[in-house]
C-alpha positions in Angstrom: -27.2 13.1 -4.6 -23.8 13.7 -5.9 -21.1 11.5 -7.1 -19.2 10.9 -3.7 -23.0 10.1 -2.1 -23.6 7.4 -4.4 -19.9 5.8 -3.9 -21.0 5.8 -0.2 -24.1 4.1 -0.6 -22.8 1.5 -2.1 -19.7 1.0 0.4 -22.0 1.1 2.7 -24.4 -1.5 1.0 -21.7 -3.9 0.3 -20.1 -3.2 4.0 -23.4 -4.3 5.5 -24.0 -7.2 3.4 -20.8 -8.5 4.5 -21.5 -7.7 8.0 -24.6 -9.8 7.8 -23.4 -12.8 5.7 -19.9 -12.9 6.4 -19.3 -14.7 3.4 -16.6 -13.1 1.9 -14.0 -12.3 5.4 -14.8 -16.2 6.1 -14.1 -17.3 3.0 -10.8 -15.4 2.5 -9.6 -16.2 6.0 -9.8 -20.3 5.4 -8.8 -19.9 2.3 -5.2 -17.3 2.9 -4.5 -19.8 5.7 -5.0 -23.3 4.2 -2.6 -21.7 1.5 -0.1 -20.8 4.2 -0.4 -24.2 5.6 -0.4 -26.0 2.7 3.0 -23.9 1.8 4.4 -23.6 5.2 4.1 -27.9 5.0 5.6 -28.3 0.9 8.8 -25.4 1.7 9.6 -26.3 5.3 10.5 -22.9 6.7 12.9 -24.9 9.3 14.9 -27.0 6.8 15.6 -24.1 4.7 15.1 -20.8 6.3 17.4 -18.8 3.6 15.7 -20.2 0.5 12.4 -19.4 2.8 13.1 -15.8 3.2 14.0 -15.5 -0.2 10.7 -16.6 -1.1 8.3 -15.8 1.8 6.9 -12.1 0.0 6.0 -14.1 -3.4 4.1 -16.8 -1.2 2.1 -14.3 0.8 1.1 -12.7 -2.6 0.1 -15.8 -3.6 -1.9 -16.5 -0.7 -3.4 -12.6 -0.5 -4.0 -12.9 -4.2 -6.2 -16.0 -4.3 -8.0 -14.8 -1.2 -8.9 -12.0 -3.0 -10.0 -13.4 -6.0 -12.5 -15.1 -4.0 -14.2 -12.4 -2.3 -14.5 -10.1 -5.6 -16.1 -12.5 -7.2 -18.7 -13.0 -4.5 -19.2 -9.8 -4.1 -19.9 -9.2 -8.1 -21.9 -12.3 -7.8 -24.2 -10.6 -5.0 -24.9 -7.7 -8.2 -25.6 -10.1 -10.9 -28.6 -12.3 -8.9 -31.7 -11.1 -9.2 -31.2 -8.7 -11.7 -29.4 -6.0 -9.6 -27.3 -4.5 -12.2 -30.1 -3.8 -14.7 -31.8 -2.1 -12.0 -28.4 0.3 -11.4 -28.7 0.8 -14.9 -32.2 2.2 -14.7 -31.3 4.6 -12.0 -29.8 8.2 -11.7 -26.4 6.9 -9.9 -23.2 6.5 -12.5 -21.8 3.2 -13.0 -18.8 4.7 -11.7 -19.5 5.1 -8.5 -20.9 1.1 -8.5 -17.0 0.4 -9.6 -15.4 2.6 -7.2 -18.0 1.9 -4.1 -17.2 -2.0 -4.6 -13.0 -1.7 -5.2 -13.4 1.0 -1.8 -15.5 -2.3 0.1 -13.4 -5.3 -1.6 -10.1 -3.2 -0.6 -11.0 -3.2 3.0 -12.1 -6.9 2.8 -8.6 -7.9 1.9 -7.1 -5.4 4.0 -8.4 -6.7 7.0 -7.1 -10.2 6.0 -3.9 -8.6 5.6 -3.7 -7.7 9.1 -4.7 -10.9 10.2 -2.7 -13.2 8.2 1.0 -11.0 8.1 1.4 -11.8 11.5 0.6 -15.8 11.2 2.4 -15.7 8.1 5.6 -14.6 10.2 4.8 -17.2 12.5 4.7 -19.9 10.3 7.5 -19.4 8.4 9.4 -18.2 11.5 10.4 -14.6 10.1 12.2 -12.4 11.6 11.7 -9.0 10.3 14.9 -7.3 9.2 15.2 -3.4 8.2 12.2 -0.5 8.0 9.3 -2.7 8.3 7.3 0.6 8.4 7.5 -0.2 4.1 5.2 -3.4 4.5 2.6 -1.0 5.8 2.8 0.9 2.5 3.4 -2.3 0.1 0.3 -4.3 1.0 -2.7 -1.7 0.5 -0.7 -0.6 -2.9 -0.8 -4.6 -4.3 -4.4 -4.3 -2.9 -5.4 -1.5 -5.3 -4.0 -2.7 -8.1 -4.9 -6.0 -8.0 -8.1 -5.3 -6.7 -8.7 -2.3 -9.2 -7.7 -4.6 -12.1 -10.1 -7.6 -10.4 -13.1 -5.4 -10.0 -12.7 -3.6 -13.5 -12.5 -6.9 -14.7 -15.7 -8.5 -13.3 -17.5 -5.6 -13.5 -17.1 -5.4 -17.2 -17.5 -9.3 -17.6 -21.6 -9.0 -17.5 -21.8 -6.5 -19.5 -19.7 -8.6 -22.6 -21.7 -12.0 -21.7 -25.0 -10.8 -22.6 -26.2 -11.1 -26.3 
């Protein structure tokens, strides 16, 4: 097998665990709306809809962000049970493509909570889009690779320093 074989195997693992469990898309999904609720009810969009323009992008990062935190580390958690990592280890496939196949699978978790929650988040905070929206499309799958790069480099390396 070569190197973009392996990656897909394990997109494709991780894609069809999710698919089965649903844990992760679930999880995100009450979790990026409670925080859109819970900041939709503590900045009333209708009291103060300049101030709540002004600071509508930082509070859909915010909700994104924590959503996403929560699905990487489930899906790093699914690796670490029952020994999974030590078997990758033992096998022909480079640890690489274990990092890249899971930041390829996390990035399309978050992505499609993206697509879901953009258009509540408008809702709720009764935006208006002004200008080339076209640039949203571009600005939320870059903030998902890096943050989800960073997140997945992160607990991916985090094992690996916990063991004596």
């Amino acid at each position: 097998m070569n190197y973009a074989q392996h990656v897909l195997t394990h997109l494709r693992k991780d894609l069809r665990l999710e698919w089965r469990t649903k844990d992760s898309i679930n999880g995100m999904l009450f979790f990026a709306l409670l925080v859109v609720v819970v900041l939709a009810i503590a900045f009333d969009p209708a009291s103060y809809p300049t101030m709540t323009r002004q600071i509508s992008g930082g509070l859909l990062w915010v909700a994104l962000l924590f959503a996403a935190m929560t699905a990487l580390n489930q899906s790093w958690a699914r690796e670490t049970s029952n020994n999974v990592l030590d078997a990758h280890r033992l096998s022909a496939a480079p640890a690489s493509a274990l990092f890249l196949g899971k930041a390829l699978a996390n990035f399309l978790f978050v992505t499609a909570v993206e697509v879901v929650l953009a258009p509540i988040f408008t809702v709720f905070y009764n935006l208006h889009p002004l200008g080339e929206t076209w640039k949203l499309l571009i600005i939320l799958p870059l903030g998902n690779v890096g943050a989800g790069g960073e997140w997945n480099l992160l607990r991916g390396v985090e094992p690996a320093v916990s063991q004596p």
